[in-house]
C-alpha positions as CSV (number, residue, x, y, z in Angstrom):
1,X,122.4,155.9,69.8
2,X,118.7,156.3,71.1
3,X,117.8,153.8,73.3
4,X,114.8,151.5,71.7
5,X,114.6,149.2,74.6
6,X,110.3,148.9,74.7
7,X,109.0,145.8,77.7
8,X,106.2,144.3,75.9
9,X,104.8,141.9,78.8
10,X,106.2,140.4,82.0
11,X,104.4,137.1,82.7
12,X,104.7,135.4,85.9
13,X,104.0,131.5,86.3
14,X,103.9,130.9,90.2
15,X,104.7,127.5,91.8
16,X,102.5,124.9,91.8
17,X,103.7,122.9,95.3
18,X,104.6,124.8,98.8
19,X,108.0,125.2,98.4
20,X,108.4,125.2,95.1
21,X,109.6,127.1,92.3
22,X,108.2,129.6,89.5
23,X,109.5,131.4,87.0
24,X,109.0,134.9,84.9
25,X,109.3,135.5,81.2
26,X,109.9,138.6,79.9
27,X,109.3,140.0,76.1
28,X,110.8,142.7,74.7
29,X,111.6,144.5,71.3
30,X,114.4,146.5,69.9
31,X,116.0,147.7,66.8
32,X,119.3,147.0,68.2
33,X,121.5,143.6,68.3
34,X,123.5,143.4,71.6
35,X,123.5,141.8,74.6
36,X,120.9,141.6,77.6
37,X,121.6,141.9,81.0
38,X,118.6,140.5,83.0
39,X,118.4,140.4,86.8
40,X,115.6,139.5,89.6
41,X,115.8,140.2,93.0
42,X,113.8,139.9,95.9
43,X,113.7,136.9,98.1
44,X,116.7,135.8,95.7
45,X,118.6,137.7,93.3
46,X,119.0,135.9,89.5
47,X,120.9,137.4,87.4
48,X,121.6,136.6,83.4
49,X,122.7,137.2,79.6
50,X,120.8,136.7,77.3
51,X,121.1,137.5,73.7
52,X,118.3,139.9,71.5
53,X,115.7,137.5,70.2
54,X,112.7,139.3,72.1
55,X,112.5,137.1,75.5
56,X,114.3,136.5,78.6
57,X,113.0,133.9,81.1
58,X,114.3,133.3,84.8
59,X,113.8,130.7,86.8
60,X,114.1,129.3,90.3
61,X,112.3,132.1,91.6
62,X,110.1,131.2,95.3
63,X,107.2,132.8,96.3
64,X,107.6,136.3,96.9
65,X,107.7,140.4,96.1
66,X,110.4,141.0,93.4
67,X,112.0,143.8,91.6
68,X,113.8,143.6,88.3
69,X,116.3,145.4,85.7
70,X,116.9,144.6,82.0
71,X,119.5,146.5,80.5
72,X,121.7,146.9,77.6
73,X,125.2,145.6,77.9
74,X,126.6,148.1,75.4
75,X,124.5,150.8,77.5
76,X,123.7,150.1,80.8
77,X,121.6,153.4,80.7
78,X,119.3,151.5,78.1
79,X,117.2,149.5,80.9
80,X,113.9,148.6,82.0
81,X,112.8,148.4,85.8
82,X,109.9,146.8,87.4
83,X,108.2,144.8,89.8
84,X,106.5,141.6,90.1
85,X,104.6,139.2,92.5
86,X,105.4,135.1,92.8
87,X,102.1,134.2,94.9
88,X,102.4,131.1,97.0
89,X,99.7,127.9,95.8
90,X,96.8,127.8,97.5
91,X,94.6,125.1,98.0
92,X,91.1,124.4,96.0
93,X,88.5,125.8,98.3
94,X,87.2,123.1,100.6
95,X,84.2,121.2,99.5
96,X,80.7,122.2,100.9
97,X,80.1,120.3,104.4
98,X,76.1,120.6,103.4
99,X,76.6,117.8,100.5
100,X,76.4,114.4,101.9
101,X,79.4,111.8,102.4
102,X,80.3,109.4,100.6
103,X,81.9,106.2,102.2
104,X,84.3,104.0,99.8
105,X,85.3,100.2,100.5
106,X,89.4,100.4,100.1
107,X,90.7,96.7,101.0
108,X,90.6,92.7,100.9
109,X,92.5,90.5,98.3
110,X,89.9,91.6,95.4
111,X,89.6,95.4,96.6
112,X,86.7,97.2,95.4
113,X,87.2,100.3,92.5
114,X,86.7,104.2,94.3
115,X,85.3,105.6,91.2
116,X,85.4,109.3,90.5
117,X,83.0,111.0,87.9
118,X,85.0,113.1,85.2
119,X,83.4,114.8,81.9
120,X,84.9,116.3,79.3
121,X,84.3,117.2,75.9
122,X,85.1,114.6,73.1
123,X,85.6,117.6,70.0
124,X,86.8,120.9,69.6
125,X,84.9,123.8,68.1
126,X,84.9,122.8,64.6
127,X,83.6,119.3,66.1
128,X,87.4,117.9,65.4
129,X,88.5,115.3,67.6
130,X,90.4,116.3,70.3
131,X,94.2,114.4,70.3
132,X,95.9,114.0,73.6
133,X,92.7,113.7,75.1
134,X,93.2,113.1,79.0
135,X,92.3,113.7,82.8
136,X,94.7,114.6,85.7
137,X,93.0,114.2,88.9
138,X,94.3,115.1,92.5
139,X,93.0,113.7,96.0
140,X,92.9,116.5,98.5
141,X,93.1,116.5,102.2
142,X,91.1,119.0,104.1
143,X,92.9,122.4,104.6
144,X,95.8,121.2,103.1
145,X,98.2,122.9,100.8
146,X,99.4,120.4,98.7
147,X,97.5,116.7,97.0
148,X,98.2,113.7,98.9
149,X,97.9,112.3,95.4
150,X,97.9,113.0,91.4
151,X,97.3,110.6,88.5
152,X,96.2,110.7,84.8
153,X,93.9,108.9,83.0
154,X,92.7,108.8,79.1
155,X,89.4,110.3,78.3
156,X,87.4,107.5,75.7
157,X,83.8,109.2,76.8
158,X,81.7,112.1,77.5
159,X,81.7,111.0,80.9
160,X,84.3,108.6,82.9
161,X,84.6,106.9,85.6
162,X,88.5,107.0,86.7
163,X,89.5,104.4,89.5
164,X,91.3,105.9,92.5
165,X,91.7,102.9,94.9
166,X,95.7,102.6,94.4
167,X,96.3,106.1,95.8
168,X,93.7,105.6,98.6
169,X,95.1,102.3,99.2
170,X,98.7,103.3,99.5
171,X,97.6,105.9,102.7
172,X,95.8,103.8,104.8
173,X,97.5,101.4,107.2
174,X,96.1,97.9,108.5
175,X,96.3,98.4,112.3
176,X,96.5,95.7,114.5
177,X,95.6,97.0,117.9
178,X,95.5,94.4,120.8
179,X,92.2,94.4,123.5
180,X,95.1,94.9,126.2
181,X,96.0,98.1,125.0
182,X,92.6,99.2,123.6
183,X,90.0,98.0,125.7
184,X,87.0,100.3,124.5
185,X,85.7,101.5,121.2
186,X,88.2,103.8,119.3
187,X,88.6,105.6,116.1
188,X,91.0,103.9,114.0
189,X,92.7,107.1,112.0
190,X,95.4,104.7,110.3
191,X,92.2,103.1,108.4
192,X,90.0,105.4,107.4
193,X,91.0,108.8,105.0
194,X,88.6,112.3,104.5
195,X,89.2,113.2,101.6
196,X,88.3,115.1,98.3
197,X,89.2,115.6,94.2
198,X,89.8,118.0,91.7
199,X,90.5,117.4,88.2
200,X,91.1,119.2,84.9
201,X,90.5,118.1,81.1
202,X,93.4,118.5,78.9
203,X,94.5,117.9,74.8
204,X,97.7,119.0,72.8
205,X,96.1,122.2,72.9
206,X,96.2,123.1,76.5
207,X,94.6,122.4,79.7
208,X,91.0,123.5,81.4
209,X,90.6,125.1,84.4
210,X,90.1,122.4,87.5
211,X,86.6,121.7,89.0
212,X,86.1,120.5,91.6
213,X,83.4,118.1,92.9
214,X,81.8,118.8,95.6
215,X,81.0,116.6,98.8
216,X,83.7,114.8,101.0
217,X,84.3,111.4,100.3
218,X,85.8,108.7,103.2
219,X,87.9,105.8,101.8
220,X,87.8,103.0,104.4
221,X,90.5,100.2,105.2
222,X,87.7,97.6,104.7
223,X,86.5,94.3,102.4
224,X,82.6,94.0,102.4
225,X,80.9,90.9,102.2
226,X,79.5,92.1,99.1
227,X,80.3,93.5,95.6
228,X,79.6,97.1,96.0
229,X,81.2,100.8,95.8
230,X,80.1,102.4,98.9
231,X,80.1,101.4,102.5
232,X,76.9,103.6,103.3
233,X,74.7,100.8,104.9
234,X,77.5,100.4,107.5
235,X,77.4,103.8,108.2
236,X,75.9,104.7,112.0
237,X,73.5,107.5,111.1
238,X,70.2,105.5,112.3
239,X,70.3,103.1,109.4
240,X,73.5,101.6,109.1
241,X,74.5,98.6,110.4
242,X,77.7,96.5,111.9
243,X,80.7,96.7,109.6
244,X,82.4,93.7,110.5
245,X,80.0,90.3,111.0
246,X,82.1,87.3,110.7
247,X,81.6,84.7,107.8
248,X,78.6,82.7,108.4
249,X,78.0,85.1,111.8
250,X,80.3,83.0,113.7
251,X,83.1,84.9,115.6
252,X,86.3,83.8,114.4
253,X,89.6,85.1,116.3
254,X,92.6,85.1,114.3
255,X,95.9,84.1,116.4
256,X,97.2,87.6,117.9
257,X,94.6,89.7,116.5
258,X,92.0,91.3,118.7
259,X,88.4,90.0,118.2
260,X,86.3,92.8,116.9
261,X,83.6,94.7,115.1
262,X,83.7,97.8,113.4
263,X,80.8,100.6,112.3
264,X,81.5,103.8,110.7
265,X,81.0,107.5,112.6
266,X,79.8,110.1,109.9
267,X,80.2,112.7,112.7
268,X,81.3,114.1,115.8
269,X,79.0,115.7,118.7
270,X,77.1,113.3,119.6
271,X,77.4,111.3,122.9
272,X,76.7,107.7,122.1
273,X,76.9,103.9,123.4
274,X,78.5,101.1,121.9
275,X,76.1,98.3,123.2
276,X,77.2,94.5,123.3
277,X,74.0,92.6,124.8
278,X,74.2,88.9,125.3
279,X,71.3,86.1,124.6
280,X,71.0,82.4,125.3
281,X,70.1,79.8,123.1
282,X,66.9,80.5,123.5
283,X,67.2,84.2,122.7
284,X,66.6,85.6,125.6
285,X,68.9,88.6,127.2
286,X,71.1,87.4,129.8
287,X,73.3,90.8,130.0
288,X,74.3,94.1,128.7
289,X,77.5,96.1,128.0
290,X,78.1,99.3,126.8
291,X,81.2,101.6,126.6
292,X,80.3,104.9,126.2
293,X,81.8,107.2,123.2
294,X,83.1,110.3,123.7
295,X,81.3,113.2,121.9
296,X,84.8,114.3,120.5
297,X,85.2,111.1,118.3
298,X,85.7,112.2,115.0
299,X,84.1,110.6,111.8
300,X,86.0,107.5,111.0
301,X,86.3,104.2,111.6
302,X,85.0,103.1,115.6
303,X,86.7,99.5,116.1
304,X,85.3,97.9,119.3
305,X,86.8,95.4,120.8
306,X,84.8,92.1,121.9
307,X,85.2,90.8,125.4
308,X,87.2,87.6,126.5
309,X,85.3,87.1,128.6
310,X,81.2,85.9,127.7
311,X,78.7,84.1,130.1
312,X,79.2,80.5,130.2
313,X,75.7,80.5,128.7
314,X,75.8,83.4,126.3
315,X,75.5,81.6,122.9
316,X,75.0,85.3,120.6
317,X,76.3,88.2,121.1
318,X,74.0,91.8,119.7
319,X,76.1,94.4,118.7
320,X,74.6,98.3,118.0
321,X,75.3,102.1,118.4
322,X,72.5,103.4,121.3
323,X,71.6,106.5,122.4
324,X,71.5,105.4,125.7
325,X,73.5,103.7,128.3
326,X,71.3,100.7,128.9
327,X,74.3,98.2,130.6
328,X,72.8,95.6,133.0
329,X,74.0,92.3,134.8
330,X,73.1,88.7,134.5
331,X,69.7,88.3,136.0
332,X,68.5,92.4,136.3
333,X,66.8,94.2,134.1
334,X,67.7,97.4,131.8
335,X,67.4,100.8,133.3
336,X,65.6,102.2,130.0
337,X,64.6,101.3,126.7
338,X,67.4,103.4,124.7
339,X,67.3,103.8,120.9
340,X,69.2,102.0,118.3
341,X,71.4,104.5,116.1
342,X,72.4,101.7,114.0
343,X,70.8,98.0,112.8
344,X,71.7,95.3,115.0
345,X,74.5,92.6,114.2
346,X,74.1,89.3,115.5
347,X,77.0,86.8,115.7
348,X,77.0,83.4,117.0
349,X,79.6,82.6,119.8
């Protein structure tokens, strides 16, 4: 009996998480009714039987170089041999640094919504709706491998707005950090999360490629005095201002929480102050004190802790991000004039 055994296509479907697990279908044709003898080998060997209706598939396969055999059962000279590739997932290409941040509120008992732009189209070709209509999104870390998150959402317009604040929510961490063991400013990395997202339009039909937006976006572990979806005016970049002001600009300690203020870093490099400076009733300076930030600091959150310990006479305490180390006593006055990097917050003490 000739052998008839023709390989049509071998397509290869690689994983889609580090670690995880593709698969490769093979389609065949033949004349002849028997029994097919399938196996994969390479990082791991699969082996199978499958019966002639024109397509094999193997699974469990990891990332890796393969090599395979079909064959005929009634003739194992009747075979097929080949070789394949399982390439390992790779991340979307970072975001372009050059597109500015974007800095999201992602806290308080009524958080605000981190809405993320999607489009799609509403018909098909023939201008049919499309049924199944939907979004999957994923939130990316920098240089990672994998999402830190993935969620769905249903498509109702041309372009949507698709609320991630859950997923941003769920990484950050409420840090309660005491003056005793954090006596300067520091960078709070439990409350603050660079990140970026993908997504991809999909119907009963298929799915789209992903795009991906560009620009890196900061979710911050923070509830603004205000109803709004960004936290850009707090950010320290010469026009921001003091995250944290208490209610009515009176400082309020909470028992066994460190009394403190907060701005946002949108980069590193830069040597900086944090400047606390002192007035009197009367609003005049009675002293100055700055801790100075290390040019290492990465973007994020910079909590800095308020002193115990005020002049008797002190009655409002400045807070601002300076270029310069302007720190001074009671009674003397500063070295140099300095810059503010940041609006001033007052609070009352």
């Amino acid at each position: 009996m000739a052998c008839d055994l023709v390989l049509i296509s071998a397509t290869v479907t690689p994983p889609t998480t580090v670690g995880g697990f593709g698969f490769v279908n093979f389609k065949y044709s033949t004349a002849t009714q028997f029994v097919l003898g399938v196996t994969v080998y390479g990082p791991v060997t699969r082996a199978a039987n499958f019966t002639n209706t024109g397509e094999a598939q193997v699974d469990n396969l990891p990332a890796g170089g393969y090599y395979y055999t079909i064959a005929q059962s009634e003739d194992p000279n009747c075979l097929i041999t080949g070789e394949f590739n399982i390439d390992a997932p790779t991340p979307p290409a970072d975001p372009s640094l050059n597109d500015p941040a974007r800095w999201e509120p992602v806290g308080g008992v009524l958080p605000n919504p981190v809405l993320l732009e999607v489009e799609a189209r509403l018909t098909d070709a023939l201008g049919a709706a499309r049924p199944g209509l939907h979004v999957e999104v994923e939130l990316w870390r920098v240089g990672l491998f994998v999402p830190f998150a993935e969620f769905r959402a249903t498509i109702r317009t041309a372009t949507q707005y698709v609320n991630a604040a859950p997923w941003l929510r769920a990484e950050l961490l409420a840090a309660a950090r005491y003056p005793g063991s954090q006596a300067t400013p520091f960078i709070d990395s439990d409350s603050s999360l660079e990140y970026y997202y993908r997504y991809r339009i999909s119907d009963a039909a298929g799915s789209e490629p992903w795009v991906k937006r560009a620009g890196l976006r900061y979710a911050v572990l923070a509830a603004l005095p205000a109803a709004t979806d960004t936290m850009l005016p707090f950010v320290a970049d010469g026009a921001g201002r003091v995250a944290s002001i208490f209610p009515d600009d009176e400082a309020t300690q909470f028992v066994g929480l460190p009394l403190e203020v907060s701005v946002l870093l949108p980069t590193a490099g830069t040597f900086r102050y944090a400047e606390l400076r002192y007035l009197n009733a009367y609003g005049q300076e009675l002293e100055i004190r700055s801790f100075a930030l290390a040019d290492y600091l990465p973007a994020g959150y910079l909590r800095i802790p308020l002193p115990s310990d005020p002049l008797p006479e002190a009655t409002a305490l400045e807070v601002a991000i300076v270029d310069t180390n302007r720190a001074h006593g009671p009674g003397t006055a500063p070295a140099q004039p300095g810059y503010l990097l940041t609006n001033t917050g007052r609070l009352k003490l």
